[in-house]
Structures are given as C-alpha cells and as structure tokens.
C-alpha positions in Angstrom: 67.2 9.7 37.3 65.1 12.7 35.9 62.0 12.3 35.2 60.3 14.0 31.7 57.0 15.5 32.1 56.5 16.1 28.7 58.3 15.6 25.7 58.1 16.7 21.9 59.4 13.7 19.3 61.0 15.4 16.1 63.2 14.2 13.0 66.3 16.0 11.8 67.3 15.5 8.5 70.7 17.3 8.7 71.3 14.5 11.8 69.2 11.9 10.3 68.3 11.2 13.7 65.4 11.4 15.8 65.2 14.3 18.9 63.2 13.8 21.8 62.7 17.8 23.0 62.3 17.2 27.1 60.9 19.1 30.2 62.2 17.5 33.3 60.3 17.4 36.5 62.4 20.4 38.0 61.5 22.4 34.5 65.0 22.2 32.7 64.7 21.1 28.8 67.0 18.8 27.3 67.8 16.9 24.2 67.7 13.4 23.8 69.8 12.5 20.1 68.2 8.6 18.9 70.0 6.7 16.3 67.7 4.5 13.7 69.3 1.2 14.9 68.1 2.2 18.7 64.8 3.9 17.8 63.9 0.5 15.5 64.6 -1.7 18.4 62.5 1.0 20.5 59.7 0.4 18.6 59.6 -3.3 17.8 59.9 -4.1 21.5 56.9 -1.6 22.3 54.8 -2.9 19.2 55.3 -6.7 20.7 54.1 -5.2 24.4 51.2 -3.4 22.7 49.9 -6.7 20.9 50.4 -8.7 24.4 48.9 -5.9 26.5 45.6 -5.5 24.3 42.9 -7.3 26.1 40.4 -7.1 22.9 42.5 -9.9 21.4 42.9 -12.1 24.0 39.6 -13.7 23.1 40.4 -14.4 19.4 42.1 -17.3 18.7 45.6 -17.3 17.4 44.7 -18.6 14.2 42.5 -15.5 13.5 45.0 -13.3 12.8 43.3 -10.7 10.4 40.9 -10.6 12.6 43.6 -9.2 15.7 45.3 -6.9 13.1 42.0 -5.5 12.9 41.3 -5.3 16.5 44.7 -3.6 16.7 44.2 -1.4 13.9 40.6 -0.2 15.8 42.4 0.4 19.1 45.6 2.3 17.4 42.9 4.7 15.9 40.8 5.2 18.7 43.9 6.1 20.4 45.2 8.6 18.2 41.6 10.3 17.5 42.0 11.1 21.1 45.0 13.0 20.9 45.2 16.6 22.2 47.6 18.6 20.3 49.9 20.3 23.1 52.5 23.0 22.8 55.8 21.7 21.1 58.7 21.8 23.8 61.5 24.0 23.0 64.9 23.6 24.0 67.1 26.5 24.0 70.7 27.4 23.3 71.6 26.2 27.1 69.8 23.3 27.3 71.5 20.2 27.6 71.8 17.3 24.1 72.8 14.6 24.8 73.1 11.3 22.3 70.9 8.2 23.6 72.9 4.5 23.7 70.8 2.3 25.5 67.1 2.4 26.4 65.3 0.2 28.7 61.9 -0.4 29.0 60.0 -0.9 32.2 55.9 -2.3 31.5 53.1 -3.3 33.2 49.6 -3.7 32.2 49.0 -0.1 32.5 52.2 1.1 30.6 55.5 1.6 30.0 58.7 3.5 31.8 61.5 4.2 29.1 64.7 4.9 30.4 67.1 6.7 28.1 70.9 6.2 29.2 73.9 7.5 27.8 77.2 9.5 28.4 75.1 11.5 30.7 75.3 12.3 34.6 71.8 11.2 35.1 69.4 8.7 33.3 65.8 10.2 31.6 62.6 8.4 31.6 59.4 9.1 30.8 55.8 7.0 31.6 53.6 6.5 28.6 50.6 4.7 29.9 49.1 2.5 27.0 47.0 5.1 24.9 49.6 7.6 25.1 52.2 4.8 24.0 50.3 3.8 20.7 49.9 7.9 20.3 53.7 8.5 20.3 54.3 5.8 18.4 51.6 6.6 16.0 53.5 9.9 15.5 56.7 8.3 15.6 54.8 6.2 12.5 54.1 9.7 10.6 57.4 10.9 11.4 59.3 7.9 9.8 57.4 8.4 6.8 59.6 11.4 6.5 63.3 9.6 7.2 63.3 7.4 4.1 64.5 4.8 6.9 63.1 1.5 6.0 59.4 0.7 7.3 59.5 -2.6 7.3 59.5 -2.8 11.6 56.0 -1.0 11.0 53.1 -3.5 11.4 50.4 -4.1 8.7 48.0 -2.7 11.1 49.8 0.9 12.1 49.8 1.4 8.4 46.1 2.0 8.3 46.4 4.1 10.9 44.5 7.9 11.0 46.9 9.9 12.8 47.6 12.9 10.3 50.7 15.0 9.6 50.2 18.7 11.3 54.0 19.6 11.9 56.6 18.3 11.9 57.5 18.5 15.6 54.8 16.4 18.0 54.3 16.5 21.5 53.4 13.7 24.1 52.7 13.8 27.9 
C-alpha cells in the first residue's frame, strides 16, 4: 500500500467526478478518479464518525439536539479557520489515474486511515487526524456546491460552516 503525504481534492466537470491529486511517500503523484455514489458514502460514514468522535457533545443529552448541531457547527469552524492554505499538487502527463471502487475507512479517536482501492497494483491511503478530516471535508462541502450533485448527505450544521471558496483546487496534508 502507498502511502499519500499530501493530497489536493478537486471537481471536474467535464468527468463529473471528483480527483484526489496525490504525492506518495516515495514522491510519485497520482490520480485518484471518485464517483458521486462512492464520494456520498465517503462522506456520510466520516460525518457519523465526526459526531461520535466529538467529545464536546458527549455531555449534552440526546434530547438536546440543537444544542449538538451547534456544538458541531462551533468545532467544524474552528477547524477550518485553522486551515493553512498549501501548494496545490500537480500531477503531470506521466503520472498515474486511476478510478476509485471501494474505500475503507480505518478510525480511532484520533482519526481516520482511508484506503482507496481499485483496478490498481497497489492500494492508496491517506491519515487525516480529526481537524484535518472536518477541513477536507469542509472543502469537499465548498466543492460540492459546485457539482449540482444533491446536498442532501450535507448536515444542517456543515451548512453554516465558514470555510470560503479560493480555488477551485484544495490541498490537505
């Protein structure tokens, strides 16, 4: 399995999909093609591990739940204001695309491993630890905006969220 250092999360709209520009630990760049279908299950299953993994809201009871969204909501943003915008990764002529068709998703407390498997020789992952999780996926949130892809997998409280549009290609370590 390679591991990605760093990767940049962009749409295409001549694919309609989603590419995840890559730098492997040994410095090669690839291209990793996502469909809607496997992004939206991508990004359900992380939403439900970021509600369960925020500690703020274990305190509140369940029948308080305004008062979690806003909890969420307050972590999501303090998350994203802490952002530091990177260099976009850029794949070249040579570099390797492959199309995704299964992701797992490894998590702990601290984060999350996402393995990206396909008709490849070797499998890609990548470690988000929490805050850098709700960052891609805050930017994954700005990028969907963009798809015309239904938002209804988005939660009430990324809506709110105050990550703004700067490009249209985003980077993540």
């Amino acid at each position: 399995m390679s591991s990605l250092k760093r990767i940049t999360t962009e749409y295409n709209e001549r694919e309609d999909r989603i590419r995840l520009a890559g730098i492997t630990d040994n410095n090669q760049t690839v291209s990793l093609w996502l469909t809607m279908r496997l992004m939206s299950r991508l990004i359900n299953h992380c939403l439900k591990l970021l509600e369960k993994n925020t500690p703020e809201t274990t305190e509140i009871p369940a029948a308080n739940e305004q008062s979690r969204k806003s909890i969420q909501n307050f972590v999501q943003q303090s998350a994203e204001q802490q952002l530091v915008e990177e260099t976009a990764v850029k794949v070249t002529k040579n570099s390797p695309k492959y199309l995704a068709a299964e992701i797992d998703v490894k998590s702990d407390h601290a984060g999350v491993t996402i393995i990206f498997k396909g008709e490849f020789s070797s499998n890609y992952s990548v470690y988000l630890n929490n805050q850098q999780l709700r960052q891609w996926l805050g930017m994954l949130h700005m990028i969907w905006q963009k798809t015309e892809w239904s938002t209804l997998i988005w939660p009430d409280w990324m809506s709110s969220s105050s990550l703004e549009a700067t490009s249209s290609a985003t980077s993540i370590h």
